[in-house]
TIDRENTOR-133876 format. One record per atom (N, C-alpha, C): residue number from 0; residue in one letter; chain; atom name; x, y, z. Coordinates in nm, 4 decimals. Atoms other than C-alpha are relative to their C-alpha. Layout:
N
REC     k   r   c    a          u          v          w
REC   NUM   A   A   CA          X          Y          Z
...
***
This chain:
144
REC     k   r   c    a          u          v          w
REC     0   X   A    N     0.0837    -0.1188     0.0000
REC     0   X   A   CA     0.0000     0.0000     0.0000
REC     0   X   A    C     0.0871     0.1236     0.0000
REC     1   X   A    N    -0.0676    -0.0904    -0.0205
REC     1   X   A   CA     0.1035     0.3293    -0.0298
REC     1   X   A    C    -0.0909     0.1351     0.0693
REC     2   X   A    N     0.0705    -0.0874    -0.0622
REC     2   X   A   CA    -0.0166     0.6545     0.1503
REC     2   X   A    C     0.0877     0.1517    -0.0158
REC     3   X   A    N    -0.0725    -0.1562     0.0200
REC     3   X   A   CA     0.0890     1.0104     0.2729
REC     3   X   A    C     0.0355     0.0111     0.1632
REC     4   X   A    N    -0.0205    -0.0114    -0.1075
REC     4   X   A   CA     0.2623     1.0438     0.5834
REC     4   X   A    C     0.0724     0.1690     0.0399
REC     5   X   A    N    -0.0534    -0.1492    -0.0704
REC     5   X   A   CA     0.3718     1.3286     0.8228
REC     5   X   A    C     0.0365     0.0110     0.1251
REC     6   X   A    N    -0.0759     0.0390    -0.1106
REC     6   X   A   CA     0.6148     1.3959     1.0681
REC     6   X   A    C     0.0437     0.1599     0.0836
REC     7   X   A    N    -0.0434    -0.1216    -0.0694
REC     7   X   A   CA     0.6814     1.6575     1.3511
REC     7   X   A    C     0.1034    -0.0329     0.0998
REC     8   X   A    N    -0.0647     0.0099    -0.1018
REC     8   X   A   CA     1.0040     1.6913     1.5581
REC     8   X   A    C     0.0404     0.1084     0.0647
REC     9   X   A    N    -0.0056    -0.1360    -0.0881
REC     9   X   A   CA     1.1050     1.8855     1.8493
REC     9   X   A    C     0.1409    -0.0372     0.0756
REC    10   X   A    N    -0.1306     0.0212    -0.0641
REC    10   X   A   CA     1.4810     1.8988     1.9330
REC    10   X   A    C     0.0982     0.0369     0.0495
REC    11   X   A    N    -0.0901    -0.1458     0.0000
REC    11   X   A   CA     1.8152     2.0315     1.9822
REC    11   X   A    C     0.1392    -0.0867    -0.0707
REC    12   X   A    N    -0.0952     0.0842     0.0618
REC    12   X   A   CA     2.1616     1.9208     1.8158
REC    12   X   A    C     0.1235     0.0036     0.1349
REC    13   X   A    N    -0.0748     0.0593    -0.0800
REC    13   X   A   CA     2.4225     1.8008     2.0890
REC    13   X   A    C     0.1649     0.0913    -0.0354
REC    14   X   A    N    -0.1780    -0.0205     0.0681
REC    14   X   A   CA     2.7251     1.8336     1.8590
REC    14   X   A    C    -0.0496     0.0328    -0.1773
REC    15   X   A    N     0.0537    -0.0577     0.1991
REC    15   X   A   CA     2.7145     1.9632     1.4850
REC    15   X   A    C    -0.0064    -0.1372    -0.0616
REC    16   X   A    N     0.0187     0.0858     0.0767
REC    16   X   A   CA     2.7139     1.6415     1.4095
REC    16   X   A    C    -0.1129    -0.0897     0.0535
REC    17   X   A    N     0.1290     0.0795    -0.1033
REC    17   X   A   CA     2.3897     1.4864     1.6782
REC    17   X   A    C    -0.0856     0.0730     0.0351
REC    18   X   A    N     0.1793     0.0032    -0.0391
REC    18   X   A   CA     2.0534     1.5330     1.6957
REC    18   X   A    C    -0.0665    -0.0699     0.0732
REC    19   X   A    N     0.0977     0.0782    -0.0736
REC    19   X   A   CA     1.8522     1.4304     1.9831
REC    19   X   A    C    -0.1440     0.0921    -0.0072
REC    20   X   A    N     0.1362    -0.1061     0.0071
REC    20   X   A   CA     1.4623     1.5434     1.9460
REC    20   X   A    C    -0.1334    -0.1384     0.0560
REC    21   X   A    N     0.1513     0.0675    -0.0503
REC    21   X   A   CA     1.1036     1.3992     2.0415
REC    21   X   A    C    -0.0664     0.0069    -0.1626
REC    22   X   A    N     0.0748    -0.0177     0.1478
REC    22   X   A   CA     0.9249     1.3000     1.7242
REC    22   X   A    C    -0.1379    -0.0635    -0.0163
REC    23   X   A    N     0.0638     0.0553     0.0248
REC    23   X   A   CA     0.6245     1.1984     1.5868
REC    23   X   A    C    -0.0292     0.0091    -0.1251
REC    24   X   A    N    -0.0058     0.0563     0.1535
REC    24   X   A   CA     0.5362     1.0129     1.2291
REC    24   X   A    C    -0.1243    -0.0833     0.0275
REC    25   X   A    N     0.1019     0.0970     0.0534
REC    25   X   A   CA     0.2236     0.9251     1.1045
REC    25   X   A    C    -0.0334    -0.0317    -0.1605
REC    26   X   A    N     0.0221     0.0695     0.1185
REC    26   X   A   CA     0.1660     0.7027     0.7777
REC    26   X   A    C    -0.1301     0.0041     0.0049
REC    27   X   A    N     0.1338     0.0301     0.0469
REC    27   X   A   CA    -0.1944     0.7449     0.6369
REC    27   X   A    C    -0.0395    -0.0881    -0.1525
REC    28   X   A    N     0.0038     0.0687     0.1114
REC    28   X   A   CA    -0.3087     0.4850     0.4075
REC    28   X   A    C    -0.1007    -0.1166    -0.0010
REC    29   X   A    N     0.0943     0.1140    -0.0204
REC    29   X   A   CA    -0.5711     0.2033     0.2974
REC    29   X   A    C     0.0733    -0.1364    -0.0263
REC    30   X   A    N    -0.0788     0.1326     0.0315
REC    30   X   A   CA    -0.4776    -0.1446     0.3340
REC    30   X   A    C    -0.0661    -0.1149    -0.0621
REC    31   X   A    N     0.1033     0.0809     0.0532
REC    31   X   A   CA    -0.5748    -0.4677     0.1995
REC    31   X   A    C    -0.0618    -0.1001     0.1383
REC    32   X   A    N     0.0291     0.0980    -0.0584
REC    32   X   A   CA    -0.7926    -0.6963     0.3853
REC    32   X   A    C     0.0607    -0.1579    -0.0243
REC    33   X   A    N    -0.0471     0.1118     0.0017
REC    33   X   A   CA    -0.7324    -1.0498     0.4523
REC    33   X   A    C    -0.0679    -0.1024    -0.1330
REC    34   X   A    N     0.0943     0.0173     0.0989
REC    34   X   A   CA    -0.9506    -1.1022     0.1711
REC    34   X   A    C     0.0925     0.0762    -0.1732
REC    35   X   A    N    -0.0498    -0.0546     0.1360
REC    35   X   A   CA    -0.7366    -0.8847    -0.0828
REC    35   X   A    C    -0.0492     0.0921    -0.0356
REC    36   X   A    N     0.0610    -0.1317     0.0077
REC    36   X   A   CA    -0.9771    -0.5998    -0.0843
REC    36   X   A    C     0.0482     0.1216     0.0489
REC    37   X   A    N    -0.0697    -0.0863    -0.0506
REC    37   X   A   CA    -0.8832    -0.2717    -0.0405
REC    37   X   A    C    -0.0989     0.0834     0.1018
REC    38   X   A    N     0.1003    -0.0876    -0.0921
REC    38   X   A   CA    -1.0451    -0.1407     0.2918
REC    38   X   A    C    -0.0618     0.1067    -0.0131
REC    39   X   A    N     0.1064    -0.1637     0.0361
REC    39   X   A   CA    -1.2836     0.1492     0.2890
REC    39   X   A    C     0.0432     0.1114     0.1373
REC    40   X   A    N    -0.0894    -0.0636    -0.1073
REC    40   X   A   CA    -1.1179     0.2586     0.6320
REC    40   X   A    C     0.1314     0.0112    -0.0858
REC    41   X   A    N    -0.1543    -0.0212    -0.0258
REC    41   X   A   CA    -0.7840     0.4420     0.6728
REC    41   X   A    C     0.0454    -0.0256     0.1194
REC    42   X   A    N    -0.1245     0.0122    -0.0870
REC    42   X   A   CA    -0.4900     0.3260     0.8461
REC    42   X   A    C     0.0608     0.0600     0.0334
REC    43   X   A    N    -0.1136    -0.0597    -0.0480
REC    43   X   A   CA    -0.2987     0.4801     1.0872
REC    43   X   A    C     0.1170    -0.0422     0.0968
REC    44   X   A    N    -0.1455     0.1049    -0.1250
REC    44   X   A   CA     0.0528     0.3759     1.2097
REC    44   X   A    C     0.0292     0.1599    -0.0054
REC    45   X   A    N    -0.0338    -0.0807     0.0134
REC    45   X   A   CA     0.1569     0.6378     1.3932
REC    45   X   A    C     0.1153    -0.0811     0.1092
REC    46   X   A    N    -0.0809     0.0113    -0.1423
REC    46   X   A   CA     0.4580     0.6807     1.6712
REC    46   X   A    C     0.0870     0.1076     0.0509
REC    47   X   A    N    -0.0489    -0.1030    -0.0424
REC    47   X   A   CA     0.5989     0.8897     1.8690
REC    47   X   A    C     0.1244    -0.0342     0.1242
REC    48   X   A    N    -0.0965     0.0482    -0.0480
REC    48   X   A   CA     0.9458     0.8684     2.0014
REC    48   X   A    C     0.1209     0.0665     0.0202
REC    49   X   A    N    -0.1725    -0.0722    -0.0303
REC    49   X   A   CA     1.2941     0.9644     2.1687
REC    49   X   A    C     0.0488    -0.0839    -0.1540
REC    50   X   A    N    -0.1427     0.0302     0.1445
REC    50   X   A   CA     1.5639     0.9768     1.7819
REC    50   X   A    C     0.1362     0.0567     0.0409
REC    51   X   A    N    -0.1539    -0.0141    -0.0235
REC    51   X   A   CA     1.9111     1.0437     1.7475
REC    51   X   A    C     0.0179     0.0224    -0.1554
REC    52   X   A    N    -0.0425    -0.0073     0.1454
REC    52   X   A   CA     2.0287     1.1543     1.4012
REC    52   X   A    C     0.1625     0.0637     0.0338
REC    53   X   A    N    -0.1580    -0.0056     0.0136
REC    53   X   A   CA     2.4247     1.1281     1.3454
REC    53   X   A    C     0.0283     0.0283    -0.1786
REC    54   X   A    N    -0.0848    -0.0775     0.1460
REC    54   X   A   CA     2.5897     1.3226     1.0232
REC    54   X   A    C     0.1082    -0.0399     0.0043
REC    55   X   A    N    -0.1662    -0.0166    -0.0035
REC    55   X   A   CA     2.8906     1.2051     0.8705
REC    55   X   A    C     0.1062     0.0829    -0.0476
REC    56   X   A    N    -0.0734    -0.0488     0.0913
REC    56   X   A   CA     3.0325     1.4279     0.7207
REC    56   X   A    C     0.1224     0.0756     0.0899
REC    57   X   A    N    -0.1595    -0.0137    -0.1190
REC    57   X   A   CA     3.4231     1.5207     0.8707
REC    57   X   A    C     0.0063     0.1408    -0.0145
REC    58   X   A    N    -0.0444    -0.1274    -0.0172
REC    58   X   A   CA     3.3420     1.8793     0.7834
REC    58   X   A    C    -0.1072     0.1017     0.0863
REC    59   X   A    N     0.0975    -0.0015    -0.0811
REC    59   X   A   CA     3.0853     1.9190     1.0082
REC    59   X   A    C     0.0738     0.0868     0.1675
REC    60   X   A    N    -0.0796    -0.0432    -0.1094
REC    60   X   A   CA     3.3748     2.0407     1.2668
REC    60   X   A    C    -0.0313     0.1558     0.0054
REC    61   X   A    N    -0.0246    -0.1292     0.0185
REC    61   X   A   CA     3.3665     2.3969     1.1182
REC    61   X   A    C    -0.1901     0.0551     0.0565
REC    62   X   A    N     0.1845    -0.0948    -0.0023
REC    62   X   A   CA     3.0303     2.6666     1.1720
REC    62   X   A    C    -0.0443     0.0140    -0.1145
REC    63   X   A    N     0.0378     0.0140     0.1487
REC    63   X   A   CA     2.9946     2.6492     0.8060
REC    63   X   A    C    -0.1039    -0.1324    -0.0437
REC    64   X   A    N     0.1181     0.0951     0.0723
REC    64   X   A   CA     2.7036     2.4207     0.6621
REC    64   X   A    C     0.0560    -0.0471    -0.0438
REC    65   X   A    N    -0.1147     0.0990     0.0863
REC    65   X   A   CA     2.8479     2.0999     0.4779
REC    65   X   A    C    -0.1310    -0.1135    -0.0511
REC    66   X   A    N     0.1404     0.0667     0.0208
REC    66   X   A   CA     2.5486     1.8829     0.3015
REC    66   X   A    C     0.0608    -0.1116     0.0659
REC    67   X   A    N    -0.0056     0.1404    -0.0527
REC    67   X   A   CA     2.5816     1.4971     0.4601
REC    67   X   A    C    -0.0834    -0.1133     0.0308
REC    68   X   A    N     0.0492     0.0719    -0.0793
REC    68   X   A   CA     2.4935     1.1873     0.4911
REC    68   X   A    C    -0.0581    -0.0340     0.1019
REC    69   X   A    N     0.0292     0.0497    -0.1874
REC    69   X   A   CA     2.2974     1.0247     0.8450
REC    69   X   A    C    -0.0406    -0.0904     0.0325
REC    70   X   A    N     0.1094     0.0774    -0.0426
REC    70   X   A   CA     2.1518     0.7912     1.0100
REC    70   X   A    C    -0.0827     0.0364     0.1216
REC    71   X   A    N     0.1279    -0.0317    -0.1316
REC    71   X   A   CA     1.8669     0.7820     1.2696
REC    71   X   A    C    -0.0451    -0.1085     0.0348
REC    72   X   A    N     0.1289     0.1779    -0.0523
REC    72   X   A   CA     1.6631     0.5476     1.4805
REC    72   X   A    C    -0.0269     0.0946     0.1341
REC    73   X   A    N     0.0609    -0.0138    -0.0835
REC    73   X   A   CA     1.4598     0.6002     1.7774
REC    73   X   A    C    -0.0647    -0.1348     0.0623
REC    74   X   A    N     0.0939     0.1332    -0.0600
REC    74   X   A   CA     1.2375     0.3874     1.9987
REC    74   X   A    C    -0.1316     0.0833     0.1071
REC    75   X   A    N     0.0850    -0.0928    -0.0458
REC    75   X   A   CA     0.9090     0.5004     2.0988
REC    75   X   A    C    -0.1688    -0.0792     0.0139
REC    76   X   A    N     0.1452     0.0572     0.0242
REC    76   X   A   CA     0.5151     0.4295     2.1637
REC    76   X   A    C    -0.0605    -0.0080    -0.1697
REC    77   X   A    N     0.0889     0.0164     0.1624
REC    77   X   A   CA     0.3500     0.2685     1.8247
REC    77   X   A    C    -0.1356    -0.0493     0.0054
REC    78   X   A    N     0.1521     0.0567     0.0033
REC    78   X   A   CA    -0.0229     0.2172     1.7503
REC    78   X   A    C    -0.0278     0.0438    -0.1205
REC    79   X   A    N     0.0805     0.0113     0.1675
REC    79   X   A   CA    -0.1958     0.1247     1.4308
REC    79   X   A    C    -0.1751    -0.0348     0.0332
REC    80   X   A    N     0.1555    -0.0126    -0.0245
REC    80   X   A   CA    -0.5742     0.2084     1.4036
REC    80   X   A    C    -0.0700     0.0681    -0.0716
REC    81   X   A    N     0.0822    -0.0569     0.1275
REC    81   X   A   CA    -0.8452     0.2908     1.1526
REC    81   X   A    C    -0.0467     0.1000     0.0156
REC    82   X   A    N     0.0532    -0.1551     0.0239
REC    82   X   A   CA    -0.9097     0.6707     1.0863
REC    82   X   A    C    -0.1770     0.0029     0.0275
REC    83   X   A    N     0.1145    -0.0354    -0.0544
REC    83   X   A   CA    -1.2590     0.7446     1.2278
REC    83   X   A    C    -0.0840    -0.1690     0.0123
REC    84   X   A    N     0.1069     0.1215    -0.0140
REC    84   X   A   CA    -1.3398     0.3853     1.2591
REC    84   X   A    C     0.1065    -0.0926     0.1250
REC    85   X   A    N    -0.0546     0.0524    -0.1204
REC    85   X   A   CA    -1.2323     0.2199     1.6141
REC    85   X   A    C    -0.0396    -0.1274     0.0614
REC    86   X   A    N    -0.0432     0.1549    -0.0811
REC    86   X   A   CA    -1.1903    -0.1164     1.6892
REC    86   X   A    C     0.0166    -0.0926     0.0643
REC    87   X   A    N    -0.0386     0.0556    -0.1843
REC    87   X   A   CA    -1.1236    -0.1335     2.0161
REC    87   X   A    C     0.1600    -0.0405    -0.0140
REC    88   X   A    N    -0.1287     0.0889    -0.0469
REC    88   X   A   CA    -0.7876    -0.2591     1.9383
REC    88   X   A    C     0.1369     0.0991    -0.0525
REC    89   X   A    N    -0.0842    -0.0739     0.0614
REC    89   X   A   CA    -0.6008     0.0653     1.8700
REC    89   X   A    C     0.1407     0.0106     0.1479
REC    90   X   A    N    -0.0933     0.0347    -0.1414
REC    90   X   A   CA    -0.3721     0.0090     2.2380
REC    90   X   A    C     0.1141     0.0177    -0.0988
REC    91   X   A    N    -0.0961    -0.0132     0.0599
REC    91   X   A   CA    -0.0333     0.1058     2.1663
REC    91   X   A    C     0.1381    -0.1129     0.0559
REC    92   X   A    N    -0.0832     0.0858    -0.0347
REC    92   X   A   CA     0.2826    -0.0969     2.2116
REC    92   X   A    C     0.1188     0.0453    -0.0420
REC    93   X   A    N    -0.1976    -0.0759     0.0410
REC    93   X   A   CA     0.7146    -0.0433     2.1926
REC    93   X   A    C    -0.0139    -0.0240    -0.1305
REC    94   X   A    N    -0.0416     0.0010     0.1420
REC    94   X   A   CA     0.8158     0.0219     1.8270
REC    94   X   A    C     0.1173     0.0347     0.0177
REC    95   X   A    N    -0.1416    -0.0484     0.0599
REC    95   X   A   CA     1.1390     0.1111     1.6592
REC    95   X   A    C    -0.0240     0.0614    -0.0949
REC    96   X   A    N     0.0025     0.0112     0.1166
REC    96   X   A   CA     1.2627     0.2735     1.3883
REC    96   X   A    C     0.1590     0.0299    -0.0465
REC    97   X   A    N    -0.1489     0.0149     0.0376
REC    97   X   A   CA     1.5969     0.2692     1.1894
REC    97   X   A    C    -0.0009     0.0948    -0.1650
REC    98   X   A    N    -0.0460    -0.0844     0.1110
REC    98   X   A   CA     1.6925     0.5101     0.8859
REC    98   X   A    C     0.1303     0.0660    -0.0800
REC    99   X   A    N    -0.0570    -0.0913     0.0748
REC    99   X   A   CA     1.9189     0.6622     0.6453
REC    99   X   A    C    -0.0254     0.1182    -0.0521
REC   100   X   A    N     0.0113    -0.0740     0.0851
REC   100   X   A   CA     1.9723     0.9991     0.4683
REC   100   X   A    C     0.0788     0.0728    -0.0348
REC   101   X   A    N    -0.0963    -0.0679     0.0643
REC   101   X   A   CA     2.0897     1.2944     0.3038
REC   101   X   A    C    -0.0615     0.1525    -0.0036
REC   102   X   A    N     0.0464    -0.1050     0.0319
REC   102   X   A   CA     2.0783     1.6552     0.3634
REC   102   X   A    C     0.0605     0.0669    -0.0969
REC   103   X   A    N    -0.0811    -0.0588     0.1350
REC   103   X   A   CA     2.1528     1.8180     0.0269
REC   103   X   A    C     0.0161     0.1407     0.0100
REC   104   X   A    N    -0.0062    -0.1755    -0.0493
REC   104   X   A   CA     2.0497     2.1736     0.1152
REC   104   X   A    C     0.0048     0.0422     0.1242
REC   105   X   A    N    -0.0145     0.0048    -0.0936
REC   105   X   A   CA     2.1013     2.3575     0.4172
REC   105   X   A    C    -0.1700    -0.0453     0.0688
REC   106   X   A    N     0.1345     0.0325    -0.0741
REC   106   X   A   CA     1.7733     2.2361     0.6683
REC   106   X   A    C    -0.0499    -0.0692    -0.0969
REC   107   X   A    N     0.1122     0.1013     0.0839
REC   107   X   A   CA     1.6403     2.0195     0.3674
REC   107   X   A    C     0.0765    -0.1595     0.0047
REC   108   X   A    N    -0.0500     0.1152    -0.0471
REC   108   X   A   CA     1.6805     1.6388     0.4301
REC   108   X   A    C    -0.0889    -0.1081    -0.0893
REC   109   X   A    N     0.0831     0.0876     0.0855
REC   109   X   A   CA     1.5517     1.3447     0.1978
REC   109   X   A    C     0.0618    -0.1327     0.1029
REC   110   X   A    N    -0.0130     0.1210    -0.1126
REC   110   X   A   CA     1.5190     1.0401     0.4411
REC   110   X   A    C    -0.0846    -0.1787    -0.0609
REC   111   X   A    N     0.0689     0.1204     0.0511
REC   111   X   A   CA     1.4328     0.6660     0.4249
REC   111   X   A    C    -0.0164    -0.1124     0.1655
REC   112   X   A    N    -0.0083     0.1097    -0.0786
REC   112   X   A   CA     1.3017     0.4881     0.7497
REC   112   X   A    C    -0.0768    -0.0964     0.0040
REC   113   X   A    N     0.0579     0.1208     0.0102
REC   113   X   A   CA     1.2015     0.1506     0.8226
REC   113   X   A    C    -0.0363    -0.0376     0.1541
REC   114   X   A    N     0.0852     0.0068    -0.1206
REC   114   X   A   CA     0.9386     0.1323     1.1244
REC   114   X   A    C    -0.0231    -0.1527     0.0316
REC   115   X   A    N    -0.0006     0.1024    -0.0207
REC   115   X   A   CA     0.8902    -0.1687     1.3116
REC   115   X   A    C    -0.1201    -0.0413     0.1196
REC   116   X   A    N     0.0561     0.0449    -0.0801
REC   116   X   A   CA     0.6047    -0.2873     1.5504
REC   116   X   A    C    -0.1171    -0.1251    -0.0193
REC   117   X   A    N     0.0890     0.1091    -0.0389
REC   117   X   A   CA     0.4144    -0.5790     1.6937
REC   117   X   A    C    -0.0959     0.0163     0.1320
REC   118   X   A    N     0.0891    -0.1041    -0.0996
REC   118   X   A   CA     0.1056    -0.4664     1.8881
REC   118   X   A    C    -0.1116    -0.1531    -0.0174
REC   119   X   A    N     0.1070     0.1313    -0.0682
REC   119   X   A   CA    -0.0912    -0.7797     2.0927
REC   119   X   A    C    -0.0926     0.0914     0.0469
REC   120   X   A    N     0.1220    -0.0533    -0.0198
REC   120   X   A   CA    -0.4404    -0.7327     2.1419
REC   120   X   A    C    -0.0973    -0.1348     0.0252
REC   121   X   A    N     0.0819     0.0689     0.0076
REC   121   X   A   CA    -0.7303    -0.9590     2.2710
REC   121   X   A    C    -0.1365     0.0639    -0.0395
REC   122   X   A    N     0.1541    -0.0082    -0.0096
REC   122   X   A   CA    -1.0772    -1.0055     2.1772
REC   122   X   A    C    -0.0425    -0.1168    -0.0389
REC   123   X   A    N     0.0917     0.0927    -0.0505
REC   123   X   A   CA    -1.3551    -1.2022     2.2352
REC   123   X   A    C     0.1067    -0.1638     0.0341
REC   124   X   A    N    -0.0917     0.0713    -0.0222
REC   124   X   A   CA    -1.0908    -1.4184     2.4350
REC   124   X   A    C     0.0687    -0.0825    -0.0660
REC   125   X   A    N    -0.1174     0.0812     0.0554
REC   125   X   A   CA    -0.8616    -1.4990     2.1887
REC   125   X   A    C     0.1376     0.1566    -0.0275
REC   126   X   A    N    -0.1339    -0.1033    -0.0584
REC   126   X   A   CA    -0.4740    -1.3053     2.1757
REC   126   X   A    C     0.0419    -0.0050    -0.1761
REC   127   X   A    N    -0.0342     0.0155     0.1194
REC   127   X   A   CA    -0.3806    -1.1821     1.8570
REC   127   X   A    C     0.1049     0.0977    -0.0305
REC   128   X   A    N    -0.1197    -0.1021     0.0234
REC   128   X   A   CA    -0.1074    -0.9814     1.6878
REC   128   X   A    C     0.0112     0.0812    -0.1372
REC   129   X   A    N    -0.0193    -0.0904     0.0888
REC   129   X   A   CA    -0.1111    -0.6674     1.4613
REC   129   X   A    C     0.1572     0.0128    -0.0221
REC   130   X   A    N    -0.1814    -0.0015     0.0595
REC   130   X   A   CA     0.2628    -0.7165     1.2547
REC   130   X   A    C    -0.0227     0.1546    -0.1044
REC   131   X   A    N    -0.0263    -0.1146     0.0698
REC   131   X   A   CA     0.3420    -0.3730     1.1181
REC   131   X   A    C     0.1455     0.0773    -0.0128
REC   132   X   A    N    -0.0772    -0.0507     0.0448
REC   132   X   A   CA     0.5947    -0.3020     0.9023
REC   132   X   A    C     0.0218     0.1379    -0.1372
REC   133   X   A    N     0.0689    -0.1055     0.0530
REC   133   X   A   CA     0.6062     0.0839     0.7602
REC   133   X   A    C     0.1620     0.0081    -0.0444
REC   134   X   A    N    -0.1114    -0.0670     0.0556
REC   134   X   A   CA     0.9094     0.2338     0.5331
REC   134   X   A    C    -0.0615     0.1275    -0.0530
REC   135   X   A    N     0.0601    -0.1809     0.0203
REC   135   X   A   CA     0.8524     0.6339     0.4965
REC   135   X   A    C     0.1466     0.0283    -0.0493
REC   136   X   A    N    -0.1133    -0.1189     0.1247
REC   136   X   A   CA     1.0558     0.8368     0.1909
REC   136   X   A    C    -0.0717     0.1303     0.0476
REC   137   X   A    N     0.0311    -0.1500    -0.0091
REC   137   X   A   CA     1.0203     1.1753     0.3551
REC   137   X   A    C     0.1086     0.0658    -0.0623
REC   138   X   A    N    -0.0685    -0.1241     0.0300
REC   138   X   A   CA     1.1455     1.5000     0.2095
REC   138   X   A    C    -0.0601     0.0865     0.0927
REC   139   X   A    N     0.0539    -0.0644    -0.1189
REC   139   X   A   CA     1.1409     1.7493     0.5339
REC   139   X   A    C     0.0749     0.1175    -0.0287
REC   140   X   A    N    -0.0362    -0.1411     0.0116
REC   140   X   A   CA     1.2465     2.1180     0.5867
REC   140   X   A    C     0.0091     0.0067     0.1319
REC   141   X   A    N    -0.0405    -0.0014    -0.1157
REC   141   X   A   CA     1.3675     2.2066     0.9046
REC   141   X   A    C    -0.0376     0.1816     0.0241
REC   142   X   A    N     0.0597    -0.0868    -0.0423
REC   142   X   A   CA     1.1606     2.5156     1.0387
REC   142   X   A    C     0.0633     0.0810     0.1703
REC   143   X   A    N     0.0260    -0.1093    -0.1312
REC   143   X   A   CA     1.3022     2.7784     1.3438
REC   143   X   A    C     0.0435     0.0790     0.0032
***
């Protein structure tokens, strides 16, 4: 499936080369049923989580801007649950997430992460498990 996701973070940088911030990322999108149909609900994986983004770039020492490489990951609350239609089984559970990227311009960043959660849920006494695996191609702008 594919969708439209959107992401807000709130941070500060450590070292010119580390980013620690509070984030949150939500993926909107329809999925298929177990059936192969494409639901009439939207999906939402969202999460919200302590990241870390590390730049490599060796010129990163100076006060001068230098475009670079990064990676990122976090670990944070995840819950997946249908846009105005509720379930009962939207309970959230630990996620991850792990990424690469590249800021080309100054504050502009083209990213690629790969989200990870498994969110247990009962009903009508049986234990079941929502597997959700999300990869988000953001292009972001860095706003302050």
């Amino acid at each position: 499936s594919s969708g439209v996701a959107t992401e807000v973070k709130l941070g500060f940088g450590i070292w010119n080369n580390t980013e620690i911030y509070l984030s949150n990322q939500v993926a909107w999108y329809s999925r298929r049923t177990f059936e192969g149909e494409t639901s009439q609900a939207v999906t939402l994986n969202s999460m919200t989580s302590l990241g870390v983004s590390y730049f490599f770039s060796e010129e990163l020492d100076s006060n001068e801007w230098h475009s670079s490489p990064f990676v990122s990951g976090g670990l944070g609350r995840f819950n997946m649950s249908d846009f105005l239609y509720d379930d009962g089984n939207s309970s959230g559970s630990l996620g991850f997430y792990v990424g690469l990227g590249y800021e080309f311009a100054k504050h502009v960043r083209l990213s690629l992460n790969y989200y990870v959660n498994n969110q247990s849920y009962k009903e009508d006494g049986n234990n079941y498990t929502k597997n959700s695996n999300v990869m988000l191609l953001t292009l972001s702008a860095l706003a302050f």
